[in-house]
C-alpha positions as CSV (number, residue, x, y, z in Angstrom):
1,X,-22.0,5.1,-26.2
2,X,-24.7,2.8,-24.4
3,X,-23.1,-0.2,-22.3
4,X,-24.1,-3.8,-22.6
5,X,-24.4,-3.8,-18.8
6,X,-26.5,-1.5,-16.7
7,X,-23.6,-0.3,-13.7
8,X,-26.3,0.3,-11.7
9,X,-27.8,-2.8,-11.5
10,X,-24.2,-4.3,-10.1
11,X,-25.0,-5.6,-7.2
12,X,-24.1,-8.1,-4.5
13,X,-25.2,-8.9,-1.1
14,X,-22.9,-10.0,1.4
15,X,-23.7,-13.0,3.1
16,X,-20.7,-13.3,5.7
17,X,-19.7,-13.0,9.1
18,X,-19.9,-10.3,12.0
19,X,-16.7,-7.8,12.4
20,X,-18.0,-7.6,16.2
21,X,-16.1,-4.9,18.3
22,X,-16.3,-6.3,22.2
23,X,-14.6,-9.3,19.6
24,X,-12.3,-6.8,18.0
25,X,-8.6,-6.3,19.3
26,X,-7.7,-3.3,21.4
27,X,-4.8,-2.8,19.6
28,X,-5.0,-2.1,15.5
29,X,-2.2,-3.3,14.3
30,X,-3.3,-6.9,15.9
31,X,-6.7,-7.0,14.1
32,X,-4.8,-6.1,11.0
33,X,-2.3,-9.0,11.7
34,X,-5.4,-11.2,12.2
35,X,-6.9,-10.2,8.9
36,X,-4.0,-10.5,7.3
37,X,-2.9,-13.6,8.1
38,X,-6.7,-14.6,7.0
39,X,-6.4,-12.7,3.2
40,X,-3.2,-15.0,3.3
41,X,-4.7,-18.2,4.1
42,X,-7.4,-17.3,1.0
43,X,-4.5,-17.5,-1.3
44,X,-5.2,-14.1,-3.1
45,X,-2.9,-13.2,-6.1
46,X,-1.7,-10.2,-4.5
47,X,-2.6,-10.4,-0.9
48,X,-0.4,-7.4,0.0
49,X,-1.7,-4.8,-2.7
50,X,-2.7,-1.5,-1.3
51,X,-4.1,1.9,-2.9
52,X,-1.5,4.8,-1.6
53,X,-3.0,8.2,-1.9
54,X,-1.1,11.1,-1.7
55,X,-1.6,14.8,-1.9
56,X,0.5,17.6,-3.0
57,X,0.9,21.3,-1.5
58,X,-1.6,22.1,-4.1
59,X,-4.2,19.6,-2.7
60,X,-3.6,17.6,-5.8
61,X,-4.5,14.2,-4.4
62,X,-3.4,11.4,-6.7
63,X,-3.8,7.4,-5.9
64,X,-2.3,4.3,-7.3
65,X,-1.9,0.3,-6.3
66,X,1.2,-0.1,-4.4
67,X,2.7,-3.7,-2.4
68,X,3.3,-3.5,1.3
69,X,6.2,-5.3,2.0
70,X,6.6,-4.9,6.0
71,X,4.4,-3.9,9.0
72,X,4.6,-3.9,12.5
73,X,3.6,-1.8,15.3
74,X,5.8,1.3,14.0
75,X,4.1,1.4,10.5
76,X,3.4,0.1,7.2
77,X,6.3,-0.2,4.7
78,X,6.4,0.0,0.9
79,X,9.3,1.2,-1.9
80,X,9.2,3.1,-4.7
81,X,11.7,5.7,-7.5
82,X,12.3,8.7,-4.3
83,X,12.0,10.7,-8.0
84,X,8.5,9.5,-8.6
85,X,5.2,11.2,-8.4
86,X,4.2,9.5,-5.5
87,X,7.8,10.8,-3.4
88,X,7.3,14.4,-4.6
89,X,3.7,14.8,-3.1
90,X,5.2,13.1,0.1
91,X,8.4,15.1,0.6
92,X,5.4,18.1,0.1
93,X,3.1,16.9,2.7
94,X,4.3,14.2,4.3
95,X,0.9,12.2,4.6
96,X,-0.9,9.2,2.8
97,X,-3.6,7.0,3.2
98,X,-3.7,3.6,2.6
99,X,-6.4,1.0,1.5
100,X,-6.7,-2.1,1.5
101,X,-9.2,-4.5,-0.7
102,X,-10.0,-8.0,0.0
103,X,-12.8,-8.8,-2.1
104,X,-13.3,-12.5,-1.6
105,X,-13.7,-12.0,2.4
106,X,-15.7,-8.6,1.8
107,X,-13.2,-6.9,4.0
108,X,-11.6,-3.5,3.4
109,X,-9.0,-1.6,5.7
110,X,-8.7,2.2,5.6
111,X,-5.3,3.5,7.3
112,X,-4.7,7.2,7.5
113,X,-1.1,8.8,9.4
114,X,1.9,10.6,8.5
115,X,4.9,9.1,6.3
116,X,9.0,9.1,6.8
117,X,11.6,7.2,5.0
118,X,13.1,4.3,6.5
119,X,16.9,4.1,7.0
120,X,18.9,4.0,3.8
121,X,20.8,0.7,5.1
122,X,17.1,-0.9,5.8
123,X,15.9,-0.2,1.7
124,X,19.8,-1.6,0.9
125,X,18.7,-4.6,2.9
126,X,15.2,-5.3,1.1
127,X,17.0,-4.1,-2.4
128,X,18.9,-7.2,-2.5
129,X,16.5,-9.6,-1.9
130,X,14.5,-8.9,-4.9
131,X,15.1,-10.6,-7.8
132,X,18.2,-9.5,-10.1
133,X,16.2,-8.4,-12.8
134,X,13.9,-6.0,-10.3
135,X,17.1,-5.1,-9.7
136,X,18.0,-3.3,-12.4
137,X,14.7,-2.2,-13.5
138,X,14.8,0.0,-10.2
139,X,17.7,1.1,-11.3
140,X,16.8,1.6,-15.3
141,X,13.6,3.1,-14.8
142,X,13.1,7.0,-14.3
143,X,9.6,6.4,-12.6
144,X,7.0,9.0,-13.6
145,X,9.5,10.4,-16.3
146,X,7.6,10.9,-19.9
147,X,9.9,8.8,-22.4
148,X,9.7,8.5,-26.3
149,X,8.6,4.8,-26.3
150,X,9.1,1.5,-24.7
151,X,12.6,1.2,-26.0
152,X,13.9,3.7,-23.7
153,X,13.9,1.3,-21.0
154,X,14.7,-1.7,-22.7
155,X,17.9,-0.1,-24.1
156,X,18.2,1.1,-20.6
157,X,17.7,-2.4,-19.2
158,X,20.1,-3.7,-21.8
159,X,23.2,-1.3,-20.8
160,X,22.7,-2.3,-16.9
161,X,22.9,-5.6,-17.9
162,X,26.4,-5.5,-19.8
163,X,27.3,-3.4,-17.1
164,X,27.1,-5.8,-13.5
165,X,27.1,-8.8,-15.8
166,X,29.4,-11.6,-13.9
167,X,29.4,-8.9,-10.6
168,X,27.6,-10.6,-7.7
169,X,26.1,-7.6,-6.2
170,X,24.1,-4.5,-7.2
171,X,24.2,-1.8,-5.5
172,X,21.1,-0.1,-3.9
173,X,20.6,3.3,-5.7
174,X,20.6,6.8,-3.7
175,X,17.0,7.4,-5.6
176,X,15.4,4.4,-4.6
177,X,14.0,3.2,-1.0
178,X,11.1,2.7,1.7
179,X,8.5,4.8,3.1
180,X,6.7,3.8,6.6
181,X,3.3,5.4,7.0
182,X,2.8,6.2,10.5
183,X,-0.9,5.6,10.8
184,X,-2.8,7.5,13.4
185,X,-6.3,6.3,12.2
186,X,-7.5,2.9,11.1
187,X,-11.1,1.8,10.0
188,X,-12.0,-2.0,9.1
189,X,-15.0,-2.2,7.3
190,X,-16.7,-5.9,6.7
191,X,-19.1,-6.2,4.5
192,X,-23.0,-7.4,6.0
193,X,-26.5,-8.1,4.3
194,X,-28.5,-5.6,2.9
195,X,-25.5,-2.9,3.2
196,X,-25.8,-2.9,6.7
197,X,-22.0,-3.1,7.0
198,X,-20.0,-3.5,10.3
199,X,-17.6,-0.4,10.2
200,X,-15.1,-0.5,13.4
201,X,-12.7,3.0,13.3
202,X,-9.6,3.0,15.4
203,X,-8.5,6.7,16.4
204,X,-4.9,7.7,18.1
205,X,-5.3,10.0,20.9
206,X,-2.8,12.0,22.7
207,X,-2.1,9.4,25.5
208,X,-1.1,6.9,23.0
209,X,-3.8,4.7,22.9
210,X,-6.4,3.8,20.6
211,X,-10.2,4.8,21.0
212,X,-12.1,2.3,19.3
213,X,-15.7,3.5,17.7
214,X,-18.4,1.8,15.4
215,X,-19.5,3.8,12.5
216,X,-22.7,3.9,10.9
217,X,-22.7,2.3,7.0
């Protein structure tokens, strides 16, 4: 079936500023802290939405939208079912790559590096700042599991809810937690005019620190 709209004439040029690399921190993990706290100040609806792909022992690579919820100079941190696809390609391989898509500014983030759960006591820390009923639906929720229909979880919702009803604290299930990816490469990619984008790629080497390169677009 014929489109209304031509995808190949989509089309944008970017009219914005220079990602210029004597400019450019030495260290990745401040340039990402810079361009964060920029996606922040632009008030996106998810600022901290990132695509985690994985890969199995098969080479299976699967990729889905994830939300970073802590990073600092040891990784990048996010949570997820430990029963989920997502945990099973990771116990396998133990590496992911992150991206990150910031469409107003015309700014992308590319982060590659091995992954390892945080400490149980650390996911029992963030567990019980989310909201109750995010709570439970950690809890409820077999993620990747096929189910019947939509009622499985809402009965399943319904029971954890009798159940802790008037009890103050939840606890923090064995099958749910945090993953830190470890990253040992980093690209930052701006968008230019006429595709001429500035590309910077930060690469760990074996002294510990990081060679910084421009790419070509």
């Amino acid at each position: 079936m014929r489109r209304k709209t031509d995808i190949h004439k989509l089309r944008k040029n970017y009219q914005t500023v220079v990602l210029d690399k004597q400019k450019a921190k030495k260290n990745p993990f401040d340039q990402f802290g810079v361009w964060f706290d920029e996606v922040l100040a632009s008030e996106f609806v998810e600022p901290n939405a990132m695509n985690l792909a994985t890969v199995n022992n098969t080479g299976h690579v699967s990729s889905r939208m994830v939300l970073l919820k802590a990073f600092d100079e040891t990784g990048f941190v996010f949570f997820t079912n430990y029963n989920s696809a997502k945990a099973q390609d990771l116990r396998s391989t133990r590496i992911a790559a992150l991206c990150f898509w910031w469409d107003r500014l015309y700014r992308q983030v590319r982060i590659s590096g091995r992954v390892e759960k945080i400490p149980a006591a650390d996911s029992a820390e963030y567990f019980h700042t989310r909201p109750r009923g995010s709570q439970l639906g950690a809890i409820a929720s077999q993620q990747s599991e096929v189910i019947a229909d939509y009622s499985v979880l809402e009965r399943a919702y319904s029971r954890l809810e009798q159940h802790y009803h008037g009890k103050e604290s939840i606890p923090c299930p064995e099958h749910w937690g945090g993953y830190r990816v470890i990253p040992s490469e980093f690209e930052f990619w701006q968008g230019r005019p006429n595709r001429l984008h500035d590309r910077l790629r930060y690469s760990l080497i074996p002294t510990g620190e990081w060679k910084l390169e421009r790419l070509s677009p």
